[in-house]
C-alpha positions as CSV (number, residue, x, y, z in Angstrom):
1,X,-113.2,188.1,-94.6
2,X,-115.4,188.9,-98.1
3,X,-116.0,185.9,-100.2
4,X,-117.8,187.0,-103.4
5,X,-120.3,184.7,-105.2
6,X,-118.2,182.3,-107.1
7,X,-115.6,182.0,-104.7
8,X,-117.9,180.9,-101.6
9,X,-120.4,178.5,-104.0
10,X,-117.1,176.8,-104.2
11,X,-115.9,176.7,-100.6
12,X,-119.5,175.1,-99.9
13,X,-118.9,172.4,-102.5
14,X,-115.3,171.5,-101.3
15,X,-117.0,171.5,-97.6
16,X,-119.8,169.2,-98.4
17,X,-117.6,167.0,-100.1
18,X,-115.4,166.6,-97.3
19,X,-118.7,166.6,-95.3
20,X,-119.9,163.4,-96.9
21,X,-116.4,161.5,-97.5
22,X,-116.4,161.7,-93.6
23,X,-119.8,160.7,-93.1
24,X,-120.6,158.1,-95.8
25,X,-119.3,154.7,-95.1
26,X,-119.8,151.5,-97.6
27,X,-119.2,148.2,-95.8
28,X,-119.4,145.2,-98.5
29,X,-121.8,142.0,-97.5
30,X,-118.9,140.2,-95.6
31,X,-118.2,143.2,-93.7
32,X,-119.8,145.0,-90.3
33,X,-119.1,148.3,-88.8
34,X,-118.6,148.6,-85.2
35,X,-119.3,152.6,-84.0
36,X,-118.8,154.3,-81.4
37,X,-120.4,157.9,-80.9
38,X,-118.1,160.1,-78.5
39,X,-116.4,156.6,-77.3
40,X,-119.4,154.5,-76.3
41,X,-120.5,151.6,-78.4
42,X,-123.5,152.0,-79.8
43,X,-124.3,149.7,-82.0
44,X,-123.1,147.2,-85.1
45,X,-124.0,148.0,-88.1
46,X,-123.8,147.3,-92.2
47,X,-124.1,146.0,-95.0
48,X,-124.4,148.4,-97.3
49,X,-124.6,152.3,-96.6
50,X,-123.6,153.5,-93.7
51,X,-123.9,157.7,-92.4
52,X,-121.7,159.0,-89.5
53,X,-121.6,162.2,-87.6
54,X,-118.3,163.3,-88.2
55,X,-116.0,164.0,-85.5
56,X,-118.7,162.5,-83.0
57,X,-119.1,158.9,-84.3
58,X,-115.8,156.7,-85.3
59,X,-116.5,153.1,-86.8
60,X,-114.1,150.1,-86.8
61,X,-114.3,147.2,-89.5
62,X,-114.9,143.7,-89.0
63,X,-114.2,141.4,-91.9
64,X,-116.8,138.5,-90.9
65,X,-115.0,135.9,-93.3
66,X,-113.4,132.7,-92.1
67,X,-109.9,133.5,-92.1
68,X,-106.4,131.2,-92.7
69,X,-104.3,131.8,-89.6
70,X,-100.9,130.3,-90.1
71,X,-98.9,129.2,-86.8
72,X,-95.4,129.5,-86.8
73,X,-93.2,126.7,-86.2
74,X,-93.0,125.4,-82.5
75,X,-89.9,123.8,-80.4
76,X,-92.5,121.1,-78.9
77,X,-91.1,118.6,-76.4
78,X,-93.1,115.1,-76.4
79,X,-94.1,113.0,-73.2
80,X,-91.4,111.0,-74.1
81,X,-88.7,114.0,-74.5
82,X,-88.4,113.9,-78.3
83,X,-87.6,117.2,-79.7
84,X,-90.3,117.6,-82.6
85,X,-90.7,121.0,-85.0
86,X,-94.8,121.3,-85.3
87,X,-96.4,124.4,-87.6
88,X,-100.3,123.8,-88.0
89,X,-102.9,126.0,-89.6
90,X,-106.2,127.4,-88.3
91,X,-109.1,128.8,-89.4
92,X,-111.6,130.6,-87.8
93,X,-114.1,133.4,-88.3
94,X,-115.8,136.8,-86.3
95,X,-119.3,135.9,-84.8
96,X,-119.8,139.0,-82.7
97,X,-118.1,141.9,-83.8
98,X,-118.7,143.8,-80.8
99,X,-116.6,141.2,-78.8
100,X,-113.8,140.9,-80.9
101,X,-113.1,144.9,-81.1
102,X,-114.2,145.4,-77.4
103,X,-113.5,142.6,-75.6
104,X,-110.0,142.2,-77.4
105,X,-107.1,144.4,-78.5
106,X,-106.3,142.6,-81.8
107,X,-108.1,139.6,-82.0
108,X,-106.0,138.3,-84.8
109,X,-102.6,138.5,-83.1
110,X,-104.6,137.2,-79.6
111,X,-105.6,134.2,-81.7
112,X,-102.3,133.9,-83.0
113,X,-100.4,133.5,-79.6
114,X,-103.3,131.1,-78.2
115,X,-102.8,128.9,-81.0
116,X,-99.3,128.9,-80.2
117,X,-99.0,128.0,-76.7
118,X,-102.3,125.4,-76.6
119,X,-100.4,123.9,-79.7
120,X,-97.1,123.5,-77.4
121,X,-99.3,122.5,-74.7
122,X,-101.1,119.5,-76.1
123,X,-98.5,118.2,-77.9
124,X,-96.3,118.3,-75.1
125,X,-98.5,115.7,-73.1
126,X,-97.9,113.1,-75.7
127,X,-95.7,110.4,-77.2
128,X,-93.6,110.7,-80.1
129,X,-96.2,107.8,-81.9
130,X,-99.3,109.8,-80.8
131,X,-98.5,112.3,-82.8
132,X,-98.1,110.6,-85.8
133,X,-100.6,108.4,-85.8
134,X,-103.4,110.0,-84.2
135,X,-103.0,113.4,-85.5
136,X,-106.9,113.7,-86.0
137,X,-108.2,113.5,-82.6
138,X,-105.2,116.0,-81.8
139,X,-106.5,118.5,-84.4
140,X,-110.0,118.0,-82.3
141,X,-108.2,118.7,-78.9
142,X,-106.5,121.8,-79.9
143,X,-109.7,122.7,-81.5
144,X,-111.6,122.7,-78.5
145,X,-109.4,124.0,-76.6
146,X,-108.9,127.2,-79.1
147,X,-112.6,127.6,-79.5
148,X,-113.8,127.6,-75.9
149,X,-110.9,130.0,-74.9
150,X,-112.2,132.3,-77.8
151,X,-116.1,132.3,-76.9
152,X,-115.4,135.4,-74.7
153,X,-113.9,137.3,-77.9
154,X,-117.0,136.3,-80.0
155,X,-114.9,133.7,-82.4
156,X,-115.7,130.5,-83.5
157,X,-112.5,128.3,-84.3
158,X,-113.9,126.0,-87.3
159,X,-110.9,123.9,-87.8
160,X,-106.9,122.7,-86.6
161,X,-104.8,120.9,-89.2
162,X,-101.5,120.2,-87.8
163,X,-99.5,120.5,-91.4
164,X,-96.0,118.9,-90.2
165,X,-94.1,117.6,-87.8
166,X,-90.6,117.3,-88.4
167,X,-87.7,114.9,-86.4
168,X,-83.9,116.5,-85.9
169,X,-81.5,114.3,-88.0
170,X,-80.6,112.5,-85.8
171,X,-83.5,111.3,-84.4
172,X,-84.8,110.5,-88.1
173,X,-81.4,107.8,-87.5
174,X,-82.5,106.0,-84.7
175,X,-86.0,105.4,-85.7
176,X,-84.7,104.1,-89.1
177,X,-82.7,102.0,-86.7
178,X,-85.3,101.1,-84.7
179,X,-87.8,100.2,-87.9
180,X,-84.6,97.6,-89.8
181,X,-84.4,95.9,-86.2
182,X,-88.4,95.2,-86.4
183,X,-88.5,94.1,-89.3
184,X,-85.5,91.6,-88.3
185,X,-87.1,90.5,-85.8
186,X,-90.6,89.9,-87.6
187,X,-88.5,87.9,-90.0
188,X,-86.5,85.9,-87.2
189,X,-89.9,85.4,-86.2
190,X,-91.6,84.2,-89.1
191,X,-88.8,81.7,-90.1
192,X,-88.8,79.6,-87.1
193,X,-92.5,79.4,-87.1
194,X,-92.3,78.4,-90.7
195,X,-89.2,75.7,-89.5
196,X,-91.8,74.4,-86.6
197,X,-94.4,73.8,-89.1
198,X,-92.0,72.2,-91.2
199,X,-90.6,70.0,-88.6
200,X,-94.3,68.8,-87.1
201,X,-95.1,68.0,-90.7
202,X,-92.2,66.2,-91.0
203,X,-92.6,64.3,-88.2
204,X,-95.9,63.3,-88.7
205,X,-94.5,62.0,-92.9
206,X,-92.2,59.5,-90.3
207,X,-94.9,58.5,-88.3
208,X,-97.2,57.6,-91.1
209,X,-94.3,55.8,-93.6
210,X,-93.5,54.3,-90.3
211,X,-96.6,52.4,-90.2
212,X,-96.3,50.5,-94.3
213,X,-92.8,49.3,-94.9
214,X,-93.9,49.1,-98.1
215,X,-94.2,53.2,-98.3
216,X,-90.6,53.4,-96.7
217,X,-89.2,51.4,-99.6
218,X,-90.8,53.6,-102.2
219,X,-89.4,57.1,-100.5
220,X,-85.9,55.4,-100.9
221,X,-86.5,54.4,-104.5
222,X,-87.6,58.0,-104.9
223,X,-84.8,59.4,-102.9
224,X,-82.6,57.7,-105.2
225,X,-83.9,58.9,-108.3
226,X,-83.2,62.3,-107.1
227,X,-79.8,61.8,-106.4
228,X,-79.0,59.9,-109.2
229,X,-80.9,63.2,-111.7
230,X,-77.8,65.1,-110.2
231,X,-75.1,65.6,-112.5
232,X,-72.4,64.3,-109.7
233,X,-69.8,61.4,-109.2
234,X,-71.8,60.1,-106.4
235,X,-71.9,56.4,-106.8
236,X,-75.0,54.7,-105.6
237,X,-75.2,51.3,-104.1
238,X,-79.1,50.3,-103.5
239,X,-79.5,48.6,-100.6
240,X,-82.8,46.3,-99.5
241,X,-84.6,47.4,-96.4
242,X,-85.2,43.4,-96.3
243,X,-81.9,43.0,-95.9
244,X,-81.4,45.6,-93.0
245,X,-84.3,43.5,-91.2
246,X,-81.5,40.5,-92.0
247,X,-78.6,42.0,-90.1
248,X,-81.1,43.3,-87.4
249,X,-82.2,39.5,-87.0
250,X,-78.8,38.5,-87.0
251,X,-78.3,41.0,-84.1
């Protein structure tokens, strides 16, 4: 085949242009380039410019950022065989590249399912009230869990936050129930403590009018001051403690 001048100067431009977009690579500060040369790893590399021999070297990006993993909703049975809806949220990041393309099919989706069923897991080995009220040291455990399982894929989990944990209806009833017949019995409770004290304080008043008959005469002047304030037809009649002593002598 005859290529004149013109015509060939630009089949050599379109080449090395096609040349270069296959060999020229740009990976961005965040970013790392794991490549392979005829299928073997040889090497990370990036930021910045990166050249490739085409068709012998391929090269597979790594986004080295922490990333937001959100995990699904999960049917999680507690210790105590509630039936609780738990979605949590986790965030990790890439420390080896060459692990997490080699050692791992898709280490997003992997880290997906793991946080799944360690979530299920953990949560599964305790109460209804554990989860609730110690939901920090459970973000720890799953934590732990997630990131020592992931070592071998070069990830570091950096945080769990379990977002919500939701009750079926009528589960939400019964612990309403549970919560009006606590706070019943608190307030059964505190009103016959508050009816002892009363009483011993009481009792102790007797005891010490007891001792002045002169203090017993001036409670029932004052008792009947208050009765005669009240807007009733009670008639009083006072009568003398002197002269209950009479009748008692008489006795």
């Amino acid at each position: 085949m005859y290529f004149d001048g013109p015509v060939f100067g630009i089949y050599v431009v379109v080449l090395v242009i096609v040349f270069l977009a296959m060999a020229i690579r740009i990976l961005r500060e965040y970013e790392r380039g794991v490549v392979f040369t005829l299928g073997r790893f040889t090497g990370v590399k990036g930021p910045g410019l990166i050249i490739l021999i085409p068709f012998i070297q391929q090269m597979v990006r790594v986004d080295l950022r922490t990333i937001v993993l959100d995990v699904p909703t999960q049917d999680v049975i507690s210790h105590d065989n509630v039936s609780v809806h738990v979605n949590a949220v986790v965030y990790f990041r890439v420390l080896d590249p060459e692990k997490a393309i080699i050692q791992v099919e898709d280490y997003n989706t992997a880290t997906s399912q793991l946080a799944q069923t360690t979530l299920r897991s953990v949560l599964g080995g305790h109460e209804l009230d554990e989860m609730l009220a110690e939901r920090e040291r459970l973000n720890h455990d799953i934590q732990e869990i997630l990131d020592k399982q992931t070592d071998a894929w070069g990830i570091k989990i950096s945080n769990v936050e379990i977002k919500h944990i939701d009750l079926d209806e009528s589960m939400v009833r019964a612990i309403a129930k549970q919560a009006e017949a606590e706070r019943e019995r608190r307030a059964k409770v505190i009103n016959a403590k508050g009816e002892l004290e009363a009483s011993e304080n009481l009792l102790a008043a007797a005891k010490k009018l007891s001792e002045n008959s002169l203090g017993i005469q001036l409670r029932y002047l004052q008792t009947m001051s208050d009765i005669s304030n009240d807007k009733t037809n009670t008639i009083i009649f006072p009568f003398s403690t002197e002269l209950s002593k009479l009748f008692k002598g008489k006795e």
